[in-house]
Backbone bond lengths (Angstrom), bond angles and torsions (degrees), N, CA, C in turn:
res aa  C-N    CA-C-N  psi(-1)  N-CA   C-N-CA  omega(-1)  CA-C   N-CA-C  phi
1 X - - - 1.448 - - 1.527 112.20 -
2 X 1.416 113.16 -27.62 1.575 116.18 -177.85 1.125 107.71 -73.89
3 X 1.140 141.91 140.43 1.253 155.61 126.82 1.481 159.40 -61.43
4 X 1.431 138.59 79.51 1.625 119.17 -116.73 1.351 84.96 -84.83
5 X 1.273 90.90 173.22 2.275 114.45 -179.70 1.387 97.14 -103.45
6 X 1.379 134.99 123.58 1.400 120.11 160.24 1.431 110.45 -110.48
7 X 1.182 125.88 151.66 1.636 141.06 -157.87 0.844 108.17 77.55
8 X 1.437 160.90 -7.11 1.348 133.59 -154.18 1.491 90.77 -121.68
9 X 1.481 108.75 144.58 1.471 111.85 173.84 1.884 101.92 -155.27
10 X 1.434 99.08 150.00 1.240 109.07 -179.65 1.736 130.88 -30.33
11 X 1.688 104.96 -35.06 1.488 122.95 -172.91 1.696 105.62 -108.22
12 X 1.456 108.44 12.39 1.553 86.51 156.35 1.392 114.42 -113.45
13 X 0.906 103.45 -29.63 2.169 94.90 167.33 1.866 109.45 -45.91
14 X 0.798 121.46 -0.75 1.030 158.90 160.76 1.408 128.80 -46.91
15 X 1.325 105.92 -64.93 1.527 123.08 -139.95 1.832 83.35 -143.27
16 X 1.074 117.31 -10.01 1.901 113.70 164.46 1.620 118.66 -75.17
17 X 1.322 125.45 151.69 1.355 131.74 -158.37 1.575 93.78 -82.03
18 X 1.268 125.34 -178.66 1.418 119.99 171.19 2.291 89.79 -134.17
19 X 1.295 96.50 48.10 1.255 91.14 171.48 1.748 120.00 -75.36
20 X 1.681 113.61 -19.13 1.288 110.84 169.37 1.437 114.99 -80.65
21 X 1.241 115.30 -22.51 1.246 110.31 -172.71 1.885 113.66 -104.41
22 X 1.012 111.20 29.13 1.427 146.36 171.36 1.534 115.98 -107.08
23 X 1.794 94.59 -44.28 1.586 93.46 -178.70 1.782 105.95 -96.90
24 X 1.015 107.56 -8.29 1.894 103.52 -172.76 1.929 80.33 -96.47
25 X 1.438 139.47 1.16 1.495 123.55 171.29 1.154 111.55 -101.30
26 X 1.503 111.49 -21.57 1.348 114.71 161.12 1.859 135.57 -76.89
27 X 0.993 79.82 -22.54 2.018 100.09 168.92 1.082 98.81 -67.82
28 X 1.915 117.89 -65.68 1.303 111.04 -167.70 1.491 129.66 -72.46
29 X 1.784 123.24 -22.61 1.290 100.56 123.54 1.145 159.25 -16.33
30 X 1.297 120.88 -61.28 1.192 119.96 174.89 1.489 114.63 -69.25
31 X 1.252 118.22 -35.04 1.480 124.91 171.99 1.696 116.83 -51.78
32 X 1.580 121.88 -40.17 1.456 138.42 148.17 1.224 83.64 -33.42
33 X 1.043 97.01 -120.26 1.876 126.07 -150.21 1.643 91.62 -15.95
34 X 1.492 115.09 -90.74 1.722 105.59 -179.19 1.430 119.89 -25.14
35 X 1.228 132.91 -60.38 1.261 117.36 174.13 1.649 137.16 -49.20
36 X 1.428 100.42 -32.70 1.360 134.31 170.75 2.047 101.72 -54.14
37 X 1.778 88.48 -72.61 1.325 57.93 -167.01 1.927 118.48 -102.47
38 X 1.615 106.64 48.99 1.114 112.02 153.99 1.762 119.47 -101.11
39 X 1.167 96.70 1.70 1.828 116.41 167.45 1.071 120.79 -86.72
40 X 1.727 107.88 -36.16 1.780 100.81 161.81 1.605 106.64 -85.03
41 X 1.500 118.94 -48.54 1.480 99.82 -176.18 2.172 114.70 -26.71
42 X 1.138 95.05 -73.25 1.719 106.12 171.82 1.165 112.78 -37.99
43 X 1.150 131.36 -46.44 1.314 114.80 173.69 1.664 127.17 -75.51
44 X 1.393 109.14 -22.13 1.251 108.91 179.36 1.876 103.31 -85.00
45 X 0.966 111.74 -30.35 1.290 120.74 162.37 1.492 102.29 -44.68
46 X 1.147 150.88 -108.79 1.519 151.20 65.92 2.046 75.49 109.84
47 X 1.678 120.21 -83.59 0.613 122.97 -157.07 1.783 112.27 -65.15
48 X 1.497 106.64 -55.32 1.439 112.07 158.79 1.245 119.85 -32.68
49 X 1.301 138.54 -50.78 1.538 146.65 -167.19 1.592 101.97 -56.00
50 X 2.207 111.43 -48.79 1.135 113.22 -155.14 1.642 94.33 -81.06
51 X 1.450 128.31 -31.66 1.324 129.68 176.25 1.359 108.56 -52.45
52 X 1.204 133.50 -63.94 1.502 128.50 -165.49 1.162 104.04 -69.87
53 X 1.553 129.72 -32.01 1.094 120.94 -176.17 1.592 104.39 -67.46
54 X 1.023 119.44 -53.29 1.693 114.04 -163.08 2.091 109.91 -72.83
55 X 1.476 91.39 -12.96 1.758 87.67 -176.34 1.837 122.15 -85.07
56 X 1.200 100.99 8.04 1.396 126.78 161.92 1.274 107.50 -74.03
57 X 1.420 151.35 -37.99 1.325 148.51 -166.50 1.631 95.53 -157.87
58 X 1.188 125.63 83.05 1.273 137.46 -178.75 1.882 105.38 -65.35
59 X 1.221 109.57 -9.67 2.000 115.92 -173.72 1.926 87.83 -88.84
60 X 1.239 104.40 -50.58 1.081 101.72 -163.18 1.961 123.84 -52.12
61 X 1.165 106.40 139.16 1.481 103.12 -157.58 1.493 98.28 -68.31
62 X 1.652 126.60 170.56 1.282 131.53 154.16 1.197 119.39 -52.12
């Protein structure tokens, strides 16, 4: 049922670059930041909306 592995040995995981895993930390960076700042865009959006809305009747409660 076993099956042997050939090439792979303990000391080359090792001795491999981590250039993919450099570039999938760098994607997901960028994926942060964009999300980030489409969370403040919306909110400052968000916030503007509630300002104009309430400066029409400044008595009127929040």
């Amino acid at each position: 049922m076993s099956e042997s592995v050939q090439g792979v040995s303990p000391s080359s995981a090792g001795t491999q670059t981590d250039g993919d895993s450099d570039a999938l930390g760098s994607e997901f960076g960028k994926m942060l930041l964009k999300s980030g700042l489409m969370f403040f865009q919306g909110l400052q959006s968000d916030v503007t909306d509630a300002i104009s809305d309430n400066t029409s009747d400044p008595d009127e409660p929040f």
